[in-house]
mmCIF entry with sequence, helices, sheets and N, C-alpha, C, O atoms, coordinates in Angstrom:
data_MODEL
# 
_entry.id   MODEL 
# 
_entity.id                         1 
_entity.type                       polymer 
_entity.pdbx_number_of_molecules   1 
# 
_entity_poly.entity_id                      1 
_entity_poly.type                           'polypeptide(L)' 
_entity_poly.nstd_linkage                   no 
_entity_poly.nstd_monomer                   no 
_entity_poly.pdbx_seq_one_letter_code       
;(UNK)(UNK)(UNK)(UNK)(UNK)(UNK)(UNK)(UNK)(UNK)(UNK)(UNK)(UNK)(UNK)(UNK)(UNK)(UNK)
(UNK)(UNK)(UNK)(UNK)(UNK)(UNK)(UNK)(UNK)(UNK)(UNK)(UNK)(UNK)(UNK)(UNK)(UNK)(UNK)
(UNK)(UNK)(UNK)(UNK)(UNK)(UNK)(UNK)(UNK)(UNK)(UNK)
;
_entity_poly.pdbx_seq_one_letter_code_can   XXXXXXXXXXXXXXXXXXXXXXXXXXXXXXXXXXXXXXXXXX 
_entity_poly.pdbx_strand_id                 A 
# 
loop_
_entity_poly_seq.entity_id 
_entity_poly_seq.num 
_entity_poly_seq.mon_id 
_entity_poly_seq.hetero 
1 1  UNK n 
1 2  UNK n 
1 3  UNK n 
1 4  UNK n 
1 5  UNK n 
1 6  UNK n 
1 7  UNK n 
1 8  UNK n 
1 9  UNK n 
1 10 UNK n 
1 11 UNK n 
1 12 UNK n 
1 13 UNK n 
1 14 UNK n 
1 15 UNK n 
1 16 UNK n 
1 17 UNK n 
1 18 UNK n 
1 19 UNK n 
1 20 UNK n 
1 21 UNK n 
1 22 UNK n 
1 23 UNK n 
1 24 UNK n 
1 25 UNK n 
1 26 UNK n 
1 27 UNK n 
1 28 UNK n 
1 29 UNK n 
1 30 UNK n 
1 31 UNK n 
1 32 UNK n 
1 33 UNK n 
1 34 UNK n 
1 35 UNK n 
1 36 UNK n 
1 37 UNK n 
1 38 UNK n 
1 39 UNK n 
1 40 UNK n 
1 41 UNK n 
1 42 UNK n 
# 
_struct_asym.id          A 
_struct_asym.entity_id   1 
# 
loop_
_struct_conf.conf_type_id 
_struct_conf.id 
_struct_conf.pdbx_PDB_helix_id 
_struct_conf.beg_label_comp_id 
_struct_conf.beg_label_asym_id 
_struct_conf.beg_label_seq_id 
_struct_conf.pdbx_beg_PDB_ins_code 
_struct_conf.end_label_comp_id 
_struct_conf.end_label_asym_id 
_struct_conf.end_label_seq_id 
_struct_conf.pdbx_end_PDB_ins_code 
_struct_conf.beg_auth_comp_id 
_struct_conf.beg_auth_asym_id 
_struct_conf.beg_auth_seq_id 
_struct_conf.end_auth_comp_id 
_struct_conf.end_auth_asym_id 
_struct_conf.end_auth_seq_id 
_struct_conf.pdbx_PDB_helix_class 
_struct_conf.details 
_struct_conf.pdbx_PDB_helix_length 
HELX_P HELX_P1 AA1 UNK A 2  ? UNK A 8  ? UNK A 2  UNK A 8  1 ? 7  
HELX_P HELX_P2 AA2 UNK A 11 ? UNK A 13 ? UNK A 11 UNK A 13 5 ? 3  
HELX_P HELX_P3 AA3 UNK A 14 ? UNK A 36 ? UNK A 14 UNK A 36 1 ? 23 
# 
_struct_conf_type.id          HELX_P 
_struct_conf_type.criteria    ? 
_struct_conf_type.reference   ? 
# 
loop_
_atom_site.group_PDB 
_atom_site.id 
_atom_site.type_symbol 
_atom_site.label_atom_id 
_atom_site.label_alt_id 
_atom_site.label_comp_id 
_atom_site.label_asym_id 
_atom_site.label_entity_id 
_atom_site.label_seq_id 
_atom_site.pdbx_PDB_ins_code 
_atom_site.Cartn_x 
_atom_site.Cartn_y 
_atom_site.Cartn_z 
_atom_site.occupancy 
_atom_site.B_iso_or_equiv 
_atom_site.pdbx_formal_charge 
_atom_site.auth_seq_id 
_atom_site.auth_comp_id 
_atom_site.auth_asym_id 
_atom_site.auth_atom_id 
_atom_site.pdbx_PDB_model_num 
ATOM 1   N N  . UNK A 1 1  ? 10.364  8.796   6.711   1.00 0.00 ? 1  UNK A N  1 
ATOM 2   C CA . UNK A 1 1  ? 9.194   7.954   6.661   1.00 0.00 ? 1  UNK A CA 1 
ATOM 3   C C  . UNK A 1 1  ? 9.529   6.468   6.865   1.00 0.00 ? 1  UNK A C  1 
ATOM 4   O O  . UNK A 1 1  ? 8.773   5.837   7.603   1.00 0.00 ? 1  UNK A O  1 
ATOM 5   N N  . UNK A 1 2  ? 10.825  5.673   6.163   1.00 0.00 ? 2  UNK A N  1 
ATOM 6   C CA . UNK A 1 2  ? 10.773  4.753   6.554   1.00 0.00 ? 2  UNK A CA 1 
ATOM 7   C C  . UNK A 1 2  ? 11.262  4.230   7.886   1.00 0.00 ? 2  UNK A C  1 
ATOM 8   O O  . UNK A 1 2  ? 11.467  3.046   8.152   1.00 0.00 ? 2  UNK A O  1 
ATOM 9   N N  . UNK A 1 3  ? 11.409  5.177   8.617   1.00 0.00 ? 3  UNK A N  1 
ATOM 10  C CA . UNK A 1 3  ? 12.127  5.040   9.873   1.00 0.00 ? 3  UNK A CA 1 
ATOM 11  C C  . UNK A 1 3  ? 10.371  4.634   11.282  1.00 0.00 ? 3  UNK A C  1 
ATOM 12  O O  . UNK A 1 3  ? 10.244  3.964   12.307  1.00 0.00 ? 3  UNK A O  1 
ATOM 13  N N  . UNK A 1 4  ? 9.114   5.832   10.145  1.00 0.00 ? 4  UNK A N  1 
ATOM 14  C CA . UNK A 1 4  ? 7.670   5.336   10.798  1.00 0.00 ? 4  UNK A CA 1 
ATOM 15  C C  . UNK A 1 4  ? 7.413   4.258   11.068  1.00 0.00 ? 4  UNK A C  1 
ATOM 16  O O  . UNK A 1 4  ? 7.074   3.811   12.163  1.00 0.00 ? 4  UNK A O  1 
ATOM 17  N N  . UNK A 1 5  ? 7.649   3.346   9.381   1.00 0.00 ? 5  UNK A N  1 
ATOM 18  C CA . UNK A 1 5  ? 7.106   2.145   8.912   1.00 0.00 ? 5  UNK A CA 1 
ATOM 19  C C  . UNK A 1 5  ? 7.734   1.378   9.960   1.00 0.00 ? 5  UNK A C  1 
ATOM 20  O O  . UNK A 1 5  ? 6.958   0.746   10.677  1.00 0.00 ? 5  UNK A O  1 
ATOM 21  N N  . UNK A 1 6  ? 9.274   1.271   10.268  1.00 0.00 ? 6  UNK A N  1 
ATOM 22  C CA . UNK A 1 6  ? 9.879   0.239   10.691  1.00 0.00 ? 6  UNK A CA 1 
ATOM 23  C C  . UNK A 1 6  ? 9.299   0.061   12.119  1.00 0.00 ? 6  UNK A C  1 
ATOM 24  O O  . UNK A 1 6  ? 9.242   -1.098  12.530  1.00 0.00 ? 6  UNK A O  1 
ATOM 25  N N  . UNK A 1 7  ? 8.834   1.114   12.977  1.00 0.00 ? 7  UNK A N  1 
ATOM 26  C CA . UNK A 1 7  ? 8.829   1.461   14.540  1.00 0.00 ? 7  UNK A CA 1 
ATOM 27  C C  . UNK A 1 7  ? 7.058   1.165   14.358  1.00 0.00 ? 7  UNK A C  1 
ATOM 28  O O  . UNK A 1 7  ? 6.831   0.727   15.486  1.00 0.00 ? 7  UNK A O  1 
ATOM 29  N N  . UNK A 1 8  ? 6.147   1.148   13.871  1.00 0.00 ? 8  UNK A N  1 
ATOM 30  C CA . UNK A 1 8  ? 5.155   0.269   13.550  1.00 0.00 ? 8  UNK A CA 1 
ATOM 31  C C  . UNK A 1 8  ? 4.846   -0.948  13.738  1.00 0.00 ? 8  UNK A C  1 
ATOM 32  O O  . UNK A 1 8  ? 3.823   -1.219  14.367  1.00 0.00 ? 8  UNK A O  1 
ATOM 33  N N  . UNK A 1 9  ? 5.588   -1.838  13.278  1.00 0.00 ? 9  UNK A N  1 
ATOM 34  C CA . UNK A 1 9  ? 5.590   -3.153  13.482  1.00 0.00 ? 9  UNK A CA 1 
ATOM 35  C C  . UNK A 1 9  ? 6.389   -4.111  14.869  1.00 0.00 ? 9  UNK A C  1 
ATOM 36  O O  . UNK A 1 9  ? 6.702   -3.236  15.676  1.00 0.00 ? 9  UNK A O  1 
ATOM 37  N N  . UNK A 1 10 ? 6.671   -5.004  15.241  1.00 0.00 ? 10 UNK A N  1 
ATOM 38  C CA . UNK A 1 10 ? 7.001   -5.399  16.653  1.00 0.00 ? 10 UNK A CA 1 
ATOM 39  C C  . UNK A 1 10 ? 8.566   -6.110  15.668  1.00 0.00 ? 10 UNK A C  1 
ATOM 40  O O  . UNK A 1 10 ? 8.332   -6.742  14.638  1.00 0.00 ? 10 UNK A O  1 
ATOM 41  N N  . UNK A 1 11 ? 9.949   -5.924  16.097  1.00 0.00 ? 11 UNK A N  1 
ATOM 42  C CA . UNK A 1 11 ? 10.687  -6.940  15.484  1.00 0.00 ? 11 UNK A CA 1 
ATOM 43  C C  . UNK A 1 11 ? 10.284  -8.405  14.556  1.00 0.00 ? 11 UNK A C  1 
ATOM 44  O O  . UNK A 1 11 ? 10.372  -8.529  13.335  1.00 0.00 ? 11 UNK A O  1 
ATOM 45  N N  . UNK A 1 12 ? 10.015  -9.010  15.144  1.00 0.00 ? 12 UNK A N  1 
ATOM 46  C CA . UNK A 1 12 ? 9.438   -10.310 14.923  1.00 0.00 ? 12 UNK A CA 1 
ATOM 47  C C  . UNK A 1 12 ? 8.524   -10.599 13.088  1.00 0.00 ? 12 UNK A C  1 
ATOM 48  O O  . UNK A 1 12 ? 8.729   -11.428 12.202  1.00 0.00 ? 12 UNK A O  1 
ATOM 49  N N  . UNK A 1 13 ? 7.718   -9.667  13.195  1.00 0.00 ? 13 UNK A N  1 
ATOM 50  C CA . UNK A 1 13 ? 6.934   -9.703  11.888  1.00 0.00 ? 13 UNK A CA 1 
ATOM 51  C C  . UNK A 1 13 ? 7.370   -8.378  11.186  1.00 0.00 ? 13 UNK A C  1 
ATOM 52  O O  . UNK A 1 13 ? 6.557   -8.001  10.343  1.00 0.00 ? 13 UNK A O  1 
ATOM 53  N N  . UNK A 1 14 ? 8.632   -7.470  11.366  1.00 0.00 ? 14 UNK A N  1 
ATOM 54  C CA . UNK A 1 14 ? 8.623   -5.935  10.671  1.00 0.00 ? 14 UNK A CA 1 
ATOM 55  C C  . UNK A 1 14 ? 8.717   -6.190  9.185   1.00 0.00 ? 14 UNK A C  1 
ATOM 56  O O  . UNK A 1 14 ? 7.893   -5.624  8.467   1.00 0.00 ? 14 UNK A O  1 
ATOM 57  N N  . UNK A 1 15 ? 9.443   -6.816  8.753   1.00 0.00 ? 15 UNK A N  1 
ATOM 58  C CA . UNK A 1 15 ? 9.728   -7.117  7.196   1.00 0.00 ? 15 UNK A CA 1 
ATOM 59  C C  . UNK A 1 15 ? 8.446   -7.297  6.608   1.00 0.00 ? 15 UNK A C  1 
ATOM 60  O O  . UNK A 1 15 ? 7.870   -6.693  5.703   1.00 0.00 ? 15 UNK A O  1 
ATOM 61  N N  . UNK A 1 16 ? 8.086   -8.394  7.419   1.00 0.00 ? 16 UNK A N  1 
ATOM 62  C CA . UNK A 1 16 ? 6.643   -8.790  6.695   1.00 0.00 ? 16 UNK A CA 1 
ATOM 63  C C  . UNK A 1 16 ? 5.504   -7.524  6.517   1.00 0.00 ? 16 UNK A C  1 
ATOM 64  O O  . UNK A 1 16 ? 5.081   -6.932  5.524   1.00 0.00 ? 16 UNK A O  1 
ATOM 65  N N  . UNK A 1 17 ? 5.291   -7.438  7.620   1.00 0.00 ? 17 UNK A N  1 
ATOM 66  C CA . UNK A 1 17 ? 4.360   -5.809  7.485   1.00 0.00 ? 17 UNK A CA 1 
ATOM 67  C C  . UNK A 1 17 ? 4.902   -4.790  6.886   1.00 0.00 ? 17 UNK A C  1 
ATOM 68  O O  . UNK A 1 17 ? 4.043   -3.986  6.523   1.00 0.00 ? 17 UNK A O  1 
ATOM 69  N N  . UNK A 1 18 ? 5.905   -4.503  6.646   1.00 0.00 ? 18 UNK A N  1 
ATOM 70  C CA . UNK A 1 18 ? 6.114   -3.293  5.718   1.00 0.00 ? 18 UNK A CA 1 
ATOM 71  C C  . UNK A 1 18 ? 5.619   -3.737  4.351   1.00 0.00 ? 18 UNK A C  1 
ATOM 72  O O  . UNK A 1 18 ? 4.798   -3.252  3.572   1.00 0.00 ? 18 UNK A O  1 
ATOM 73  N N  . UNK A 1 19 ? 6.537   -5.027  4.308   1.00 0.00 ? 19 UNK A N  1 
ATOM 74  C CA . UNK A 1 19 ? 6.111   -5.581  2.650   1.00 0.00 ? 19 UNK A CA 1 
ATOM 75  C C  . UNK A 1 19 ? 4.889   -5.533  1.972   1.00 0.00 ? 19 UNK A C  1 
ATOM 76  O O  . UNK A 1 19 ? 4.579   -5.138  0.848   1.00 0.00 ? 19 UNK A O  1 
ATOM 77  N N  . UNK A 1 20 ? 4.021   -6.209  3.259   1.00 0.00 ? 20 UNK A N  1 
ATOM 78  C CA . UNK A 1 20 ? 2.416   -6.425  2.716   1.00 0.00 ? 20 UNK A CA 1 
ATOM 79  C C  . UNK A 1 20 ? 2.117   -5.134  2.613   1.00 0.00 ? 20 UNK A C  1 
ATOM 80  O O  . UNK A 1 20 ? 1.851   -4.731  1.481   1.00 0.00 ? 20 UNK A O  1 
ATOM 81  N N  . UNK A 1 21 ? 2.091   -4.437  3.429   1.00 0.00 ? 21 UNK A N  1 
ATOM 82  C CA . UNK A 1 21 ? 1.586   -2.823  3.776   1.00 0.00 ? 21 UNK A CA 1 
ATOM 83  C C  . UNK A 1 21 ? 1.844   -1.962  2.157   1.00 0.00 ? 21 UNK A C  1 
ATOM 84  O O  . UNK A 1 21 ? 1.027   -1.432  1.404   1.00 0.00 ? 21 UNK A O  1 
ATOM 85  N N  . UNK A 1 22 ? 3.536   -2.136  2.051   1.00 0.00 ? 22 UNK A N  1 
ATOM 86  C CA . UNK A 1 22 ? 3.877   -1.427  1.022   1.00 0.00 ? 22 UNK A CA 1 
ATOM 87  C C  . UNK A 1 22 ? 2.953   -1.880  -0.415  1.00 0.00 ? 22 UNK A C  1 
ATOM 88  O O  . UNK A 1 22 ? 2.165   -1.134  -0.995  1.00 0.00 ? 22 UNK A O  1 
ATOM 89  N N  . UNK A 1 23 ? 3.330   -3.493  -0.852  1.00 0.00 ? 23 UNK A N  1 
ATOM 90  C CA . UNK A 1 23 ? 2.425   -3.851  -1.582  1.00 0.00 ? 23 UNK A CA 1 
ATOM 91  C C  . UNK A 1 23 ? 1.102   -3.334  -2.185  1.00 0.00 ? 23 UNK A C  1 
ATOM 92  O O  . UNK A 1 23 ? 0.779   -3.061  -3.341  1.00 0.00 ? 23 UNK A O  1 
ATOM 93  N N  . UNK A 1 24 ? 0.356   -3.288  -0.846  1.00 0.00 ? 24 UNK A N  1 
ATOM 94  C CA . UNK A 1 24 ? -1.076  -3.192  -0.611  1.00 0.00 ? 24 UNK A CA 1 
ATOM 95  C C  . UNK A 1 24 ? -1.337  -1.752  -1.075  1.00 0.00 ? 24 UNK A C  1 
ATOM 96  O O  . UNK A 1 24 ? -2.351  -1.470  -1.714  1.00 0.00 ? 24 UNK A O  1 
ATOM 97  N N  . UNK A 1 25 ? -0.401  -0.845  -0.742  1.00 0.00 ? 25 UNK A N  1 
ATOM 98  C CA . UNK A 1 25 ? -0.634  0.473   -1.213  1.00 0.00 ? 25 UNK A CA 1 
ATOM 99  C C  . UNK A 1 25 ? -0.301  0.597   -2.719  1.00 0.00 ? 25 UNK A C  1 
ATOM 100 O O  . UNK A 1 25 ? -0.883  1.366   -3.485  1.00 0.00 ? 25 UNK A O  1 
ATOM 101 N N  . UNK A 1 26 ? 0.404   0.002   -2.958  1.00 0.00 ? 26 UNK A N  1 
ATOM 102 C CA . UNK A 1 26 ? 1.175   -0.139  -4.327  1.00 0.00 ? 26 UNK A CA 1 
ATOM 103 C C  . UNK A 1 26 ? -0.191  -0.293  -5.461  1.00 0.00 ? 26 UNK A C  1 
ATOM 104 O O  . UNK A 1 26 ? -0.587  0.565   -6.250  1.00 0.00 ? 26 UNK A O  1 
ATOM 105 N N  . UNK A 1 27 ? -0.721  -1.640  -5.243  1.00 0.00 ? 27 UNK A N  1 
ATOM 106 C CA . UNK A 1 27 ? -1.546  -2.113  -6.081  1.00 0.00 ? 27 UNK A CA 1 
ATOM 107 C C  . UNK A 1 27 ? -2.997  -1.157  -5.984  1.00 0.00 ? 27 UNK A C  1 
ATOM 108 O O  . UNK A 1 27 ? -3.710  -0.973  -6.971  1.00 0.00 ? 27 UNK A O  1 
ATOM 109 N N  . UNK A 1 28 ? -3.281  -0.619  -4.692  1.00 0.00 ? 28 UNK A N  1 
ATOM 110 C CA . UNK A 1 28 ? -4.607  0.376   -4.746  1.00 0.00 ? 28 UNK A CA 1 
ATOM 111 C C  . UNK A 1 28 ? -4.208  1.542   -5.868  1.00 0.00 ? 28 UNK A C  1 
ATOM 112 O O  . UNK A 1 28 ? -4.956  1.722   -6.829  1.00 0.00 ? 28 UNK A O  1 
ATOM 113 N N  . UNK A 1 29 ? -3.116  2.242   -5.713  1.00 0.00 ? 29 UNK A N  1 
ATOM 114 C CA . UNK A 1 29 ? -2.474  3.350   -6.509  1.00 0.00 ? 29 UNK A CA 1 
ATOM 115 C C  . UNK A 1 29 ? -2.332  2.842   -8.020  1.00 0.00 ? 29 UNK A C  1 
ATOM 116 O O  . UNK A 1 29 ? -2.357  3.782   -8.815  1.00 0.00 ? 29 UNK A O  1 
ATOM 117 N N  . UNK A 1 30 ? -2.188  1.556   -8.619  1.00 0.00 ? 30 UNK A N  1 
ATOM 118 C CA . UNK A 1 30 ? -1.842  1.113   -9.674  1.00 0.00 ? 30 UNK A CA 1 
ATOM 119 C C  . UNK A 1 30 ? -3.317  1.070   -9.838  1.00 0.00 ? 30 UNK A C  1 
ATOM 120 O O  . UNK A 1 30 ? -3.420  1.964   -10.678 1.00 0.00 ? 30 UNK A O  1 
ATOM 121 N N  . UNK A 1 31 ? -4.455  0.689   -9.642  1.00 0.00 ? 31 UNK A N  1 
ATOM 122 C CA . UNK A 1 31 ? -5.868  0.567   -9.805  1.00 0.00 ? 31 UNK A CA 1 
ATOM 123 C C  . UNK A 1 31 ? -6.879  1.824   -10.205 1.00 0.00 ? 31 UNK A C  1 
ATOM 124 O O  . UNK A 1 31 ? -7.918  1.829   -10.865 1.00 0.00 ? 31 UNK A O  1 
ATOM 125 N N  . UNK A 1 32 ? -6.281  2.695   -9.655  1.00 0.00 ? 32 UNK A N  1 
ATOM 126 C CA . UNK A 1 32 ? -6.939  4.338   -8.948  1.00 0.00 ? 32 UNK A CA 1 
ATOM 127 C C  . UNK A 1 32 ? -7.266  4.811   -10.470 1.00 0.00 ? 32 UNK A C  1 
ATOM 128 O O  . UNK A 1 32 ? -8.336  5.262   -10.877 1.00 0.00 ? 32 UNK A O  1 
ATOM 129 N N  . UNK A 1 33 ? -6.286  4.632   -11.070 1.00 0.00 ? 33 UNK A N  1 
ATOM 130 C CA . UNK A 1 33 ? -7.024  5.343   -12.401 1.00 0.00 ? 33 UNK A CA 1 
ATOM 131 C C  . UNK A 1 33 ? -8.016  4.702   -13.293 1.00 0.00 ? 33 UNK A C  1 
ATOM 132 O O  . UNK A 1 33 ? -8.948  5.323   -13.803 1.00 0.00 ? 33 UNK A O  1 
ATOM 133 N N  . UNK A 1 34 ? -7.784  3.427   -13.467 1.00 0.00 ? 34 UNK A N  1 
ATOM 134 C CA . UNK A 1 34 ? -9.095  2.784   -13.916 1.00 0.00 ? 34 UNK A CA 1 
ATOM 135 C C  . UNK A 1 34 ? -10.394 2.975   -12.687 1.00 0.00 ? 34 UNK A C  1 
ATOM 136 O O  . UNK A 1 34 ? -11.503 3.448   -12.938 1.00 0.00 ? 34 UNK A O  1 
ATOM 137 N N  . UNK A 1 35 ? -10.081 2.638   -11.768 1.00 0.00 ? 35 UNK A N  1 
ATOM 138 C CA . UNK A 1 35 ? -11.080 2.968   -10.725 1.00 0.00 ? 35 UNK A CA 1 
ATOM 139 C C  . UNK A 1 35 ? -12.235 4.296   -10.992 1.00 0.00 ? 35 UNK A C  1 
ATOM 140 O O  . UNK A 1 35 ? -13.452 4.476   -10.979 1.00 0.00 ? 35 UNK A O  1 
ATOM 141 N N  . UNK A 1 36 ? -10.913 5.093   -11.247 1.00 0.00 ? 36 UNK A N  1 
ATOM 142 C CA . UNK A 1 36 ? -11.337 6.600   -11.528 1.00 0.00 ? 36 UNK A CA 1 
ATOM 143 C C  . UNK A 1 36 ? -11.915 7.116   -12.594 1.00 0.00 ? 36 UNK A C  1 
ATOM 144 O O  . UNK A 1 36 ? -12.645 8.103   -12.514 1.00 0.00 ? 36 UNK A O  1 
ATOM 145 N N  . UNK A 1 37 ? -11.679 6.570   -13.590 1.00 0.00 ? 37 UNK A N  1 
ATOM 146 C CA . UNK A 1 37 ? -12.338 6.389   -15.219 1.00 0.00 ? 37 UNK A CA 1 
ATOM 147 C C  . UNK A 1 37 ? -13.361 5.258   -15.242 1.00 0.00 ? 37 UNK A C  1 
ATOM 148 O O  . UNK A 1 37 ? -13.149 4.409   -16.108 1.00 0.00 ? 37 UNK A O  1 
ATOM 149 N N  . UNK A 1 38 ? -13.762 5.190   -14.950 1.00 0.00 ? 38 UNK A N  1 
ATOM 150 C CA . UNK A 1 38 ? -14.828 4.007   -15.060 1.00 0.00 ? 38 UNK A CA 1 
ATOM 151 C C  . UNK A 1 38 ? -15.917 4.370   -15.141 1.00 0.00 ? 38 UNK A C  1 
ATOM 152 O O  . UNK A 1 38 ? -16.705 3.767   -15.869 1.00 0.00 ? 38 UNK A O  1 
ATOM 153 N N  . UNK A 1 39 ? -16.391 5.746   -14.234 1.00 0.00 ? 39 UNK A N  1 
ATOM 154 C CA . UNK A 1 39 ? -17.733 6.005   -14.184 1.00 0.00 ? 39 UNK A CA 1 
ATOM 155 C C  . UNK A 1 39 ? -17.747 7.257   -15.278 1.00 0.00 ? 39 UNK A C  1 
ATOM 156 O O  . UNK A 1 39 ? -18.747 7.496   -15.955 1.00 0.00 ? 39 UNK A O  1 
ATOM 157 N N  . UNK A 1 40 ? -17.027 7.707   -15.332 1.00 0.00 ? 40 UNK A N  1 
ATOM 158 C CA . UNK A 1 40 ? -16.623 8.837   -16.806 1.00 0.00 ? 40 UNK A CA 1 
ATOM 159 C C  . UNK A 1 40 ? -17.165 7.670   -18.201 1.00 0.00 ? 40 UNK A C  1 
ATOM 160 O O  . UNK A 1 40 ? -17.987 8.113   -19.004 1.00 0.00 ? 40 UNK A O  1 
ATOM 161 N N  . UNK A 1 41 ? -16.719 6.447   -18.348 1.00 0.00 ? 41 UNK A N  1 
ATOM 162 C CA . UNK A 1 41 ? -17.296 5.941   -19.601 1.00 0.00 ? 41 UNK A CA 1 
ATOM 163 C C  . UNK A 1 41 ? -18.387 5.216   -19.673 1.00 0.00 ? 41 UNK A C  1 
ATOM 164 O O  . UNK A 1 41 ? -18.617 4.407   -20.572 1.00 0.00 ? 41 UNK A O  1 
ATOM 165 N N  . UNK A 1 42 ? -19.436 5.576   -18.322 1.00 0.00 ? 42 UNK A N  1 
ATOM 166 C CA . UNK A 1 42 ? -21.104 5.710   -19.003 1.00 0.00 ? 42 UNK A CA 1 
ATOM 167 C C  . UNK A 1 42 ? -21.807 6.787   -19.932 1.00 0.00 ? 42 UNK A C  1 
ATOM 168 O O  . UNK A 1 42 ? -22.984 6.643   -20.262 1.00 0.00 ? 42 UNK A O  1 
# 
């Protein structure tokens, strides 16, 4: 998989886009369960 990520991006910006990318998934997944419980405590 990380061999996807890297061939994704153009040299120039690859670091950067994995990072943000990775990040970005990071913090949705860290959210998901409050996300997910939220409508359970009406």
């Amino acid at each position: 998989m990380p061999a996807t990520y890297a061939e994704r991006f153009p040299t120039q910006v690859r670091l950067s886009g994995m990072a943000v990318g990775t990040q970005f998934g990071f913090a949705v997944a860290g959210f998901a369960p409050l996300i997910e419980s939220a409508p359970m405590d009406k």
